[in-house]
N, C-alpha and C positions, 0 to 999 in steps of 0.2 A: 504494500500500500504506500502511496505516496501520501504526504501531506502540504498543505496549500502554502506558495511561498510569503516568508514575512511582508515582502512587499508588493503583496497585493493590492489592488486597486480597488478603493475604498467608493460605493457609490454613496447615493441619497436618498431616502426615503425606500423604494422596495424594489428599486433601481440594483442590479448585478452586473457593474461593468464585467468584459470580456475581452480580451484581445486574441484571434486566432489568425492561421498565417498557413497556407499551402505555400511548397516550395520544391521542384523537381529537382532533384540535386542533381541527377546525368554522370551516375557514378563517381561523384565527386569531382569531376573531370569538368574543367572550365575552356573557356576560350581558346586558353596555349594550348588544348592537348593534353597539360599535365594534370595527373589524380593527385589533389592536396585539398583533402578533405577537411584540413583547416580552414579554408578558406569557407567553402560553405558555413561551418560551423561557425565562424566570426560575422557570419552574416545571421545567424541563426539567434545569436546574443544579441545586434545591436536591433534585432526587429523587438523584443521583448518581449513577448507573447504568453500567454497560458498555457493557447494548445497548438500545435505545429505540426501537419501533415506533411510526410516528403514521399515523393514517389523517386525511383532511380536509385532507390539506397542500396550500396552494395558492401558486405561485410569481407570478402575478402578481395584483395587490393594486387594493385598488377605487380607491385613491389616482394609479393610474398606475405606480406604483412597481414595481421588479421587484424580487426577494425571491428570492436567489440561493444556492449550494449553498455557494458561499463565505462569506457572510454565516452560513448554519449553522454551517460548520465551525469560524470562528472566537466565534461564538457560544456553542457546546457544548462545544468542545476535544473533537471524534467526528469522524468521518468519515462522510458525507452518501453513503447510495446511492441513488437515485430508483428509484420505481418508477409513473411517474403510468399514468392512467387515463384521462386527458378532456382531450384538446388541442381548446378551440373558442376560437377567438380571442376575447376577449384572455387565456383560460382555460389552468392548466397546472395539473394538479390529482392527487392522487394518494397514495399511499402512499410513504413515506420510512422507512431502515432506519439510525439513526447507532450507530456503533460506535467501539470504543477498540483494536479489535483487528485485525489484520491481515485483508486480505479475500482469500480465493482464487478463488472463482468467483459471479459474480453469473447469476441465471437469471428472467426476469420471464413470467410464463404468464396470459395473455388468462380470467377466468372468466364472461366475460359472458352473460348469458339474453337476448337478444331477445325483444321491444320494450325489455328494461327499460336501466337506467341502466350505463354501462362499468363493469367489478369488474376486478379482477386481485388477483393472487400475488406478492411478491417473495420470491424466494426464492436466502437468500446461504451461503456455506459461509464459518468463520469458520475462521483458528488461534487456539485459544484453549491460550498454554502447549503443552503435545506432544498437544493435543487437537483433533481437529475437530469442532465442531459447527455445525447446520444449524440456520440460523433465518428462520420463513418470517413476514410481514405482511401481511392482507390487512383486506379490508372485505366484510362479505357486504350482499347485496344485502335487501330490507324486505321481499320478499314469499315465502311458502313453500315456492311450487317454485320461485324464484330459490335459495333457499337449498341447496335439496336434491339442485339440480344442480350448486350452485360447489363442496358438503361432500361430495359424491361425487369432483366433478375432485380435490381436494384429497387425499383421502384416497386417489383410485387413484396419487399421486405418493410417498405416505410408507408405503403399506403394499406386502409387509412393512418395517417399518424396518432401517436396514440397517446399524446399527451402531454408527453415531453417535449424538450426544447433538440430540436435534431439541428446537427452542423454535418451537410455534407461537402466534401470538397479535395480534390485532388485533380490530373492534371486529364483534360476529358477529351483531349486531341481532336477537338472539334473547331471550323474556322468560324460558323457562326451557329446559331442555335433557332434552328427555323418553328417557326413559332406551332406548327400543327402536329410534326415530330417529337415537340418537345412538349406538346401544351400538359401532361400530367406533371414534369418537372413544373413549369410556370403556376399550374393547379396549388403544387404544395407549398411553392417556395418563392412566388412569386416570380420578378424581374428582376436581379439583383446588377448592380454594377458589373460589366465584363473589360477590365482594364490590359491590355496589351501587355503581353510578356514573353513573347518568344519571334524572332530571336534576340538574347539579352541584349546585344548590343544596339540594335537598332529595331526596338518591339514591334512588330506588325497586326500580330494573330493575338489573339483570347483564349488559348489555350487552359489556360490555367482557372479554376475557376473555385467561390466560397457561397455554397447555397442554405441559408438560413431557414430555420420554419418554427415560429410565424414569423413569414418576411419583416414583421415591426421591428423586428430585435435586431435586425442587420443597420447600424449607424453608417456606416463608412467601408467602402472596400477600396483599394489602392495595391496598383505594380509599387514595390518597395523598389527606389533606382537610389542606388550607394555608388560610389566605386568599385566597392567590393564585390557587390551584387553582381555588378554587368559585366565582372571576371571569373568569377566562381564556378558558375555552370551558364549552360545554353538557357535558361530561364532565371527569368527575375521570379522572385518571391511574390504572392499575393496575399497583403495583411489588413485584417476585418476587425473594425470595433463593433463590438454586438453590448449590447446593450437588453437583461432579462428581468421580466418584470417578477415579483413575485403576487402570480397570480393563476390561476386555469388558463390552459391556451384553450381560446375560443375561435381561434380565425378555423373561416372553412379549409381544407384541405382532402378532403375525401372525393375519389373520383368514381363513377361507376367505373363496372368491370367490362373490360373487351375494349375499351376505349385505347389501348395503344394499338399504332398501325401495324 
């Protein structure tokens, strides 16, 4: 179990500030080619986040060297859940979920499309203060109906939502998000900001993305552009103030069934 860091961000009234942050790391591997997974991690510290989904994490390192959950932990001052996707020796590769807040249940679900490349979900329940919420990281796969069957599994897990405050977000290899494809995402989570983050150096695409539910709670989303950032890996970071009331989520979010294409 983790526990919540001393300098947490204190709100007002029934007000739960949040700060959360997807970030495709690209194997630690930045713009020169070289793996210095410090480099990610120093960008990882100056975003200052809660909670922090990376996709592209890979545990052993083309040095030889292994690249361990401890080394994160004490790295981040978070707490490291795995969620990998591709064990081929000498290969450990995957989704990582680090958090500041106590973890109650971890659940990790297979989204893979055959032939194509291993996907998955990690998907963790947090106490956040006398709240629970649910925040899931994934990676969608590069081709359309890879996509269409992981955002289906996906979406037959979170709808209807069921109460909780969900943060879904990770890097969704999509260039735009056409509104009839996507309308049960739009259904649960509204419209959220889709800020440009690949490629780092000069952003184009919205790759990356931070989907909130109930969309109120989403304050602010932002590509994080450092120096550091737009050297580290092929993607800028994307960092969300959320903002959780304490209250029943009431917003609608339930779709009928059959309703994906």
């Amino acid at each position: 179990m983790t526990r919540e860091s001393p300098a947490f961000r204190e709100g007002t009234g029934s007000s739960r500030p949040m700060a959360a942050a997807t970030y495709n790391v690209h194997g630690w591997t930045g713009r020169d080619s070289r793996q210095i997974p410090q480099r990610c991690l120093r960008v990882i510290q100056e975003m200052n986040c809660d909670v922090v989904g990376l996709q592209e994490a890979t545990f052993s390192l083309e040095s030889g060297k292994k690249f361990t959950a401890g080394y994160l932990r004490e790295m981040t001052g978070m707490e490291p859940v795995l969620g990998p996707t591709l064990y081929r020796a000498p290969w450990h590769f995957g989704n990582v979920l680090l958090t500041r807040f106590p973890i109650l249940r971890v659940r990790r679900f297979d989204l893979t499309v055959r032939p194509f490349e291993p996907r998955g979900v990690l998907d963790v329940d947090l106490s956040f203060r006398d709240l629970e919420v649910r925040v899931l990281v994934t990676h969608l796969g590069l081709r359309v109906r890879e996509r269409r069957s992981q955002l289906k599994s996906l979406l037959e897990r979170l709808n209807p939502p069921d109460g909780r405050f969900i943060i879904l977000m990770g890097d969704f290899n999509v260039w735009f998000l056409p509104r009839r494809a996507y309308r049960k995402m739009h259904a649960i989570f509204g419209f959220p900001p889709a800020p440009r983050t690949y490629p780092a150096v000069f952003p184009l695409l919205a790759f990356d993305r931070i989907w909130v539910h109930p969309p109120s709670a989403l304050r602010k989303a932002t590509a994080w552009r450092s120096g550091g950032s737009r050297e580290a890996s092929d993607h800028l970071p994307v960092r969300a103030d959320l903002s959780l009331e304490r209250r029943p989520v009431a917003e609608k979010g339930t779709i009928p069934a059959g309703m994906f294409p």
